[in-house]
N, C-alpha and C positions, 0 to 999 in steps of 0.2 A: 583537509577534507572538504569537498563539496559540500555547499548546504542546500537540503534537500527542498524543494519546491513543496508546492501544497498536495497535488497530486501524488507526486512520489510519497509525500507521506501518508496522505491517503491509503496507497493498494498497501504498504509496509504495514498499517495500524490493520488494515483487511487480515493481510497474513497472518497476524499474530490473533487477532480474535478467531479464526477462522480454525488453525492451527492444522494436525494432519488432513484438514478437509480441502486446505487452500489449491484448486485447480481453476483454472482458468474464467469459465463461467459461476463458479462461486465468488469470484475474486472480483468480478463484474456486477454481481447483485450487490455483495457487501459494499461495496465504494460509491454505488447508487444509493443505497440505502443511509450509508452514512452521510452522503453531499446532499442528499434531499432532490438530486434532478437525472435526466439521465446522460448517460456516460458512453461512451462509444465503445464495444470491445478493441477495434485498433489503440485505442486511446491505451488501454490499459496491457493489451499484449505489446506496444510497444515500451509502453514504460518499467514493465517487468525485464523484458530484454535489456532499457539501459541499466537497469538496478542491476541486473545477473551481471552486464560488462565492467560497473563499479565494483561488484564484488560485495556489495550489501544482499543480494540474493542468491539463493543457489537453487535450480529445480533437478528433478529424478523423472522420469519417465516410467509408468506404469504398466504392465503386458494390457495387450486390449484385452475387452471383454465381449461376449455372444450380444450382453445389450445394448453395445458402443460399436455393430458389427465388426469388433475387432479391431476398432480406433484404438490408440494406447493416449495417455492422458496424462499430462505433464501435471506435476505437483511441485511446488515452490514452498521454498522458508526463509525466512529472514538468517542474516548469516548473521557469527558476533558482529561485525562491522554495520551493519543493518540496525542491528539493536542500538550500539553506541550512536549511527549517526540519527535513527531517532528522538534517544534520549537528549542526544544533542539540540536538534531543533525544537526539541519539547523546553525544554530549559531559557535557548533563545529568547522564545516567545513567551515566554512566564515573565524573563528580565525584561523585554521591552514592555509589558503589559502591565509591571506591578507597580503600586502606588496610584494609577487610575480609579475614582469609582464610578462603578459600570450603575446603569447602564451611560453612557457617556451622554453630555449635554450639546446641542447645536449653540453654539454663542452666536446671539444676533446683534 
């Protein structure tokens, strides 16, 4: 399996806080809000589409609504593969990380 980038895990860790709400522009606030800067919508529609072609993601399309003039609104979820390949890179980075004490020293 791939190992997931920072971003990719990003929008995935969005999705899962997010849960039936996760659509596009909330998937956008959330992953600004979590990285602390801001974030491009290409950035994050395109990185959903490579998650959807790995198969860690999967979205549904919603009928539009009177207040979307009738836009319809794609909704995303993590698939199990999604889950796994998070928990994976959560794990990674716990094993790279541990036996360190933070906050870490500059040696001069």
């Amino acid at each position: 399996m791939d190992t997931l980038g920072q971003f990719e895990q990003a929008v995935l860790v969005a999705l899962i806080r997010l849960g039936e709400l996760a659509y596009g522009r909330a998937i956008l606030n959330e992953v600004q809000e979590r990285l602390d800067r801001d974030v491009s919508a290409g950035a994050v529609y395109a990185t959903l589409e490579r998650l959807e072609v790995k198969g860690l993601v999967s979205s549904t399309l919603a009928p539009g609504t009177a207040i979307r003039g009738g836009r319809a609104r794609r909704y995303f979820v993590p698939t199990g593969a999604g889950v796994r390949a998070l928990n994976e890179a959560k794990s990674t980075t716990d094993m790279l990380f541990r036996g360190l004490v933070w906050p870490l020293k500059v040696r001069t």
